[in-house]
C-alpha positions in Angstrom: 0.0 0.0 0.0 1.3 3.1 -1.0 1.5 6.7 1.2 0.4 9.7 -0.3 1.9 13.3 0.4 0.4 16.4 0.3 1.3 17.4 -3.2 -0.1 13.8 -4.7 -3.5 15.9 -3.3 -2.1 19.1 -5.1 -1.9 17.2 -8.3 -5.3 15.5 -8.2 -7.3 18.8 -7.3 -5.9 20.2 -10.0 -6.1 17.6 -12.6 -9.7 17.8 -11.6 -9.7 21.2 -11.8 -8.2 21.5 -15.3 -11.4 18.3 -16.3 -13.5 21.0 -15.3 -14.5 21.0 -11.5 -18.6 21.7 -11.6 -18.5 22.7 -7.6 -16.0 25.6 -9.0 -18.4 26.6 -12.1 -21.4 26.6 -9.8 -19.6 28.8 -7.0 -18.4 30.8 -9.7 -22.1 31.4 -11.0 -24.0 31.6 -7.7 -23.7 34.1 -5.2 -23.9 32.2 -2.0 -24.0 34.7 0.3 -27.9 35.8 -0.5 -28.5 32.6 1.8 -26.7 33.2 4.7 -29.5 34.9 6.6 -31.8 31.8 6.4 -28.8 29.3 8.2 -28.2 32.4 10.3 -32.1 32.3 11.8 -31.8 28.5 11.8 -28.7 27.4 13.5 -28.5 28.2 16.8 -24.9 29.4 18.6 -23.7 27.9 21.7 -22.4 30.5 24.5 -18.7 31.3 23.0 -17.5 32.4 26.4 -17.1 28.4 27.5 -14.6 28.3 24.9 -14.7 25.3 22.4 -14.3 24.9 18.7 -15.8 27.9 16.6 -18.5 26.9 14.5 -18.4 26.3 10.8 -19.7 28.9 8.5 -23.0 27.8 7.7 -22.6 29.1 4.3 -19.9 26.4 3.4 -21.5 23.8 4.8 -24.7 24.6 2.5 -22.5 24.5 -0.7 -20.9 21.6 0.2 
């Protein structure tokens, strides 16, 4: 079984990139920041003075 390295991952994003990547054409063509108010009402925030992890922008995790 064979290791990979970090730039085997450089070279496969973008060979997939040069194929034509459709999650870069569609974030090119759609603005997905007009739907960051409806996650925003949605999710709800724990108390950040506790400490922990910040939270993932909710925006990201719709695209993806």
């Amino acid at each position: 079984m064979t290791q990979h390295g970090l730039s085997d991952l450089d070279e496969r994003l973008k060979r997939v990139s040069d194929l034509g990547d459709p999650l870069e054409v569609m974030n090119a063509i759609i603005d997905f920041e007009v739907f960051r108010p409806v996650p925003d009402r949605a999710l709800k925030r724990s108390d950040r003075r506790k400490g922990g992890r910040p939270p993932f922008d909710p925006v990201l995790m719709f695209k993806y």
